[in-house]
Residue, then its C-alpha position, 0 to 999 in steps of 0.5 A: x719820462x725820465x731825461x736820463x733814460x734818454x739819450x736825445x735829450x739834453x738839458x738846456x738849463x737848470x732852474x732848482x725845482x726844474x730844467x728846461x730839456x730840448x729833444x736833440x730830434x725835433x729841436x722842441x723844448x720842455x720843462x721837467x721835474x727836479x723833484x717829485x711832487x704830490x697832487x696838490x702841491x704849489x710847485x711855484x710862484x709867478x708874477x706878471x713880467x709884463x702886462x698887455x692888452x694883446x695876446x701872444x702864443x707866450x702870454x696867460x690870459x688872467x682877464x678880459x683883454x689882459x694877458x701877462x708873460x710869466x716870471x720865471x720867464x722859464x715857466x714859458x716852456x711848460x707846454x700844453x697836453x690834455x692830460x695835464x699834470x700842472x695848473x697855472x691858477x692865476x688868481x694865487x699867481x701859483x703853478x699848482x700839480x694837478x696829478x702826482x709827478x715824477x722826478x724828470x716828468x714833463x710838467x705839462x697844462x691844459x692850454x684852454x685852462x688859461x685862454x678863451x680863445x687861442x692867437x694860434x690855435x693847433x692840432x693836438x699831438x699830445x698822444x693822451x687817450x683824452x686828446x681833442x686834436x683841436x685847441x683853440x681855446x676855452x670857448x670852444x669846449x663843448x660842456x662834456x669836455x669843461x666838466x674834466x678840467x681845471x679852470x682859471x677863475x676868469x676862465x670859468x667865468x666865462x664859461x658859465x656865462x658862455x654855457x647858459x647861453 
């Protein structure tokens, strides 16, 4: 989706290779494309702003009971979709495109990709023909549905262990 082809939308504010666009409608926010990437490529780097041992709706699980927030803190606004086209790999600390991506598209990740378990799980809208309507985490996918994603490594640790149980 291209935010010049749509009049409701506007930019909230520019970050180089991104902008975060808020939908004038629904008041919602989102981080799109400056630039066009490839499957495969690092789109950016991120650290940890802080560390916690307490999950929030804006923190990236990267361990057992260690969650950080992202810096650029505007990566908080790349939102959840089941059909994704960025990973946060958090063990190279890099925002990786899963999928080919266009100038002005949505970047969007699989939620459960980084959680085990969601503070706020939430009905899924995404509209994608995939969409599991339930997310609540990583803990929750049946073996069918892990086998289409990407996971962090500490993610897919987990979920080996929880899927030889």
């Amino acid at each position: 989706m291209n935010i010049i082809e749509h009049s409701y939308k506007s930019i909230v504010s520019e970050h180089g290779y991104a902008s975060i666009i808020k939908n004038e409608i629904t008041g919602e926010q989102s981080l799109v494309s400056n630039q066009i990437y490839q499957a495969g490529d690092c789109i950016a780097t991120f650290s940890a702003a802080t560390i916690s041992s307490i999950p929030t709706y804006l923190t990236v699980q990267t361990g057992e009971d260690l969650h950080i927030t992202l810096d650029p803190e505007f990566l908080q606004y790349i939102n959840h979709s089941c059909d994704p086209n960025v990973f946060f790999d958090t063990t190279t600390m890099q925002l990786i495109a899963l999928k080919n991506i266009s100038l002005g598209e949505e970047f969007v990740f699989f939620y459960p990709s980084t959680e085990w378990e969601m503070t706020q799980p939430f009905n899924c809208y995404c509209g994608s023909s995939n969409c599991l309507n339930k997310i609540s985490g990583a803990f929750s996918l049946p073996s069918l549905i892990v086998s289409k994603y990407q996971f962090t490594d500490f993610i897919q640790q987990k979920l080996t262990l929880h899927l030889m149980k």
